[in-house]
Backbone as CSV, one residue per row, in Angstrom:
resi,resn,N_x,N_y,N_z,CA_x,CA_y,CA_z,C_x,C_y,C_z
1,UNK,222.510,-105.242,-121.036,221.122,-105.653,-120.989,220.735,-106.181,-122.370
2,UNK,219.827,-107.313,-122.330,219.404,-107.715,-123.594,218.564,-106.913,-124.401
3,UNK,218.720,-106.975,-125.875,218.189,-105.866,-126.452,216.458,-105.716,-126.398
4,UNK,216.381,-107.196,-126.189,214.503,-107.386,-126.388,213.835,-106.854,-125.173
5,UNK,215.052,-107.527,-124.145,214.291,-106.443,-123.045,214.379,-105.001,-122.794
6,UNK,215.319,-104.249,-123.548,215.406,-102.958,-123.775,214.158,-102.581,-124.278
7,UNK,214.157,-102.920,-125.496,212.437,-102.382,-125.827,211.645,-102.677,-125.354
8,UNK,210.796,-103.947,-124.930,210.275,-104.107,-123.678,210.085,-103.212,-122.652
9,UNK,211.012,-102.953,-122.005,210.805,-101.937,-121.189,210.597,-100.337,-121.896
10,UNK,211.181,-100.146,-122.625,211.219,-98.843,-123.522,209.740,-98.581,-123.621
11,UNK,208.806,-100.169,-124.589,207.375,-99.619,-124.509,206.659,-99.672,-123.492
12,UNK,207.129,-100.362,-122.401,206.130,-100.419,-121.141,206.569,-99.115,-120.553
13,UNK,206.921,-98.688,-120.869,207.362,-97.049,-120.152,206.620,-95.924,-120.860
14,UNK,206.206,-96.081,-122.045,205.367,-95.665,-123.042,203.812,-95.874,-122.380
15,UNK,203.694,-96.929,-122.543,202.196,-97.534,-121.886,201.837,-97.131,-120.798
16,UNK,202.699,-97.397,-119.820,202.426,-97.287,-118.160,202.227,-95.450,-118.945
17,UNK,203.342,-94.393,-118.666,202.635,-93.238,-118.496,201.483,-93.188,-119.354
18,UNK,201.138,-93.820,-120.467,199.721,-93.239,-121.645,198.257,-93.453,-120.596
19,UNK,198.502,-95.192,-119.696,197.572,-95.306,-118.387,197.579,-94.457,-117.477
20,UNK,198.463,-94.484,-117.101,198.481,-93.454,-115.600,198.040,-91.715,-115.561
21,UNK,198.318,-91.649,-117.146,197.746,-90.238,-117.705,196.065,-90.412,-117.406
22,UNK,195.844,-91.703,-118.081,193.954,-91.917,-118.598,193.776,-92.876,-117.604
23,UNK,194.125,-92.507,-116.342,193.193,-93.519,-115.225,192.653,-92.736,-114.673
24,UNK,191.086,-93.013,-113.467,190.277,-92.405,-112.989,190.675,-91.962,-111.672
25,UNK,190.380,-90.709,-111.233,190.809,-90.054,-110.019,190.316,-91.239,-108.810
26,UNK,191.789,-91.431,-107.903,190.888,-92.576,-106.895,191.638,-93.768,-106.803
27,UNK,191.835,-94.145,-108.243,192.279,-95.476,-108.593,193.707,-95.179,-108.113
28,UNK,194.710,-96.781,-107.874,195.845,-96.760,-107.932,196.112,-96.302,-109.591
29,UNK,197.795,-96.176,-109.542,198.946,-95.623,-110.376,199.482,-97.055,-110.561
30,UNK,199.587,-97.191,-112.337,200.075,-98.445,-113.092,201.285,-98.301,-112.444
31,UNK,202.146,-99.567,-112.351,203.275,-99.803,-112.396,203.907,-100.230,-113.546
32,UNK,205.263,-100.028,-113.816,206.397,-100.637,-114.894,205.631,-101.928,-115.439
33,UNK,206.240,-102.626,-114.120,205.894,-103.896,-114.078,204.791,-104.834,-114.204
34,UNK,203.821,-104.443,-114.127,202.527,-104.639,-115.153,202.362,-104.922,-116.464
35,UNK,203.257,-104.054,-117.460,203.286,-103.974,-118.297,204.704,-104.777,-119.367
36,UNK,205.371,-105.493,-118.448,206.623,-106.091,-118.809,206.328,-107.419,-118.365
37,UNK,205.585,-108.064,-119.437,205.501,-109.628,-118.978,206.694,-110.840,-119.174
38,UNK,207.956,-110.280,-119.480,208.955,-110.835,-119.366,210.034,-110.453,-117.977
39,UNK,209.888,-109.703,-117.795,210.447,-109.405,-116.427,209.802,-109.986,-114.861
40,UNK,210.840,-110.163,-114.216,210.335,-110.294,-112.721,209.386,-109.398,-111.901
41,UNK,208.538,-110.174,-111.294,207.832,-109.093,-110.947,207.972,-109.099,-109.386
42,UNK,208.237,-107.725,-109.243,208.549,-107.696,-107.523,207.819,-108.282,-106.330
43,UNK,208.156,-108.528,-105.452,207.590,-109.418,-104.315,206.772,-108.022,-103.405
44,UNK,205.823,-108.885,-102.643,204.773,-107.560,-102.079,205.726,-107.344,-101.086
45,UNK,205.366,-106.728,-100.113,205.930,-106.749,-98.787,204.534,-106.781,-97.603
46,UNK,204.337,-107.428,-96.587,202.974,-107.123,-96.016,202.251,-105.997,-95.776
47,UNK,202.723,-104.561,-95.931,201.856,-103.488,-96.005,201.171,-103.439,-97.186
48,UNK,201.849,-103.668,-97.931,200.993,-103.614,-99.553,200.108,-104.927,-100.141
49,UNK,200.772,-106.109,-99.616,199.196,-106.690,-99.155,198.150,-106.686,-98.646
50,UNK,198.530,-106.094,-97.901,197.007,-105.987,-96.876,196.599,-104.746,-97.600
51,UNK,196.967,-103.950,-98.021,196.573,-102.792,-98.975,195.580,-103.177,-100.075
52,UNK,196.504,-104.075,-100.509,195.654,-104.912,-102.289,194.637,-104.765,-101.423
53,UNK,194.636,-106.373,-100.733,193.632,-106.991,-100.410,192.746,-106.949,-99.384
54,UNK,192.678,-106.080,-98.864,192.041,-105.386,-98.014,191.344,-105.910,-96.794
């Protein structure tokens, strides 16, 4: 794995739990991938669309 994306992910793994610690009861749970704007970001599947978007 490339090293930049090692850390990359290293701090978005940092971040995501520091959010998911300090988010409001209710709300969704950060993902990885949110926080890794060099990475791919996964494809929905239609349950979790219609979820988002209600």
């Amino acid at each position: 794995m490339h090293t930049g994306m090692r850390i990359e992910r290293a701090a978005a793994m940092i971040v995501c739990q520091q959010a998911n610690m300090h988010r409001k009861q209710g709300t969704p749970s950060f993902e990885l991938s949110e926080f890794m704007p060099h990475a791919d970001q996964p494809e929905l599947t239609l349950e979790e669309a219609m979820e988002r978007w209600g």
